[in-house]
C-alpha positions in Angstrom: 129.0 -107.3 123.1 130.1 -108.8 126.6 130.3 -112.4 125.5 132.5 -110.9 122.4 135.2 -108.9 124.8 135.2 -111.6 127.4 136.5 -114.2 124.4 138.7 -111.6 123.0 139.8 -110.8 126.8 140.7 -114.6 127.4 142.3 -115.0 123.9 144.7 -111.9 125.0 145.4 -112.8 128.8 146.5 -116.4 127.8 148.6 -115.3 124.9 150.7 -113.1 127.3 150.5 -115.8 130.1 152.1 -118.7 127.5 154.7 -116.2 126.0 156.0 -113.8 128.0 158.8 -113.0 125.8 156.5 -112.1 122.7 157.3 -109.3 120.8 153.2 -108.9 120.5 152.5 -109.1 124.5 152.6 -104.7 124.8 150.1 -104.6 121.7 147.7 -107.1 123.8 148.5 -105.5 126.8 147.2 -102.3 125.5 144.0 -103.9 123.9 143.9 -105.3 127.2 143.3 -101.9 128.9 140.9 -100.6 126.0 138.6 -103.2 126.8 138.5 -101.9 130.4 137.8 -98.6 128.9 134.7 -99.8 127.4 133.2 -102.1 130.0 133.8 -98.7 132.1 132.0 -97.0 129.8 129.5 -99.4 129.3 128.4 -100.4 132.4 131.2 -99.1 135.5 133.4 -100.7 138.0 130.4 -103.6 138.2 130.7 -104.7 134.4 134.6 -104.3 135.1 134.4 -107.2 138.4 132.0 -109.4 136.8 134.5 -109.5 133.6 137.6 -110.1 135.1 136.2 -112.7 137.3 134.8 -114.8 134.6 137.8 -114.2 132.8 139.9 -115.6 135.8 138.2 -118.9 136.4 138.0 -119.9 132.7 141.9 -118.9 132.4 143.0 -121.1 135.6 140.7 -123.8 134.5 141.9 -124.0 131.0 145.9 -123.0 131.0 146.2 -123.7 135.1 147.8 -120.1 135.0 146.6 -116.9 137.0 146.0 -113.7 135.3 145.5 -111.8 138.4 148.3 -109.6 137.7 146.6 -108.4 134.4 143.8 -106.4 136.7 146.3 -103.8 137.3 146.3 -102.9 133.3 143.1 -101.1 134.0 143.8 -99.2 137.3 143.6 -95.3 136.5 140.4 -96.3 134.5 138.3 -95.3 137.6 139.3 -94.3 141.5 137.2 -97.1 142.4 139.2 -100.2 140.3 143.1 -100.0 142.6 145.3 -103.4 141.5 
């Protein structure tokens, strides 16, 4: 399931990094923070870290962009995960 979100996770993230103006970006922003519901659910804060950080070295590597800023779509998820 992991290796399924994290693809669908990069597909999202570099969609809203290469058109900001999309009419779409809100609808991946909100898949965006359902998929950090169910890592949360699925495995806590950890599963959460080791997601995004895969997620952030295979975005700057491929598009040169940082998705940093997307970490933020899943704070409230748990006390522990503040962006």
């Amino acid at each position: 399931m992991d290796a399924m979100l994290e693809e669908e996770m990069i597909d999202l993230i570099t969609f809203c990094l290469q058109n900001p103006n999309s009419t779409e970006r809100e609808s991946k922003k909100s898949r965006i923070s359902q998929i950090g519901s169910e890592l949360y659910s699925d495995g806590g804060v950890d599963a959460m870290e080791n997601m995004f950080f895969v997620i952030q070295n295979r975005i700057i590597e491929e598009i040169g962009k940082d998705p940093k800023s997307f970490r933020a779509l899943w704070n409230g998820i748990s006390q522990e995960w503040k962006y």
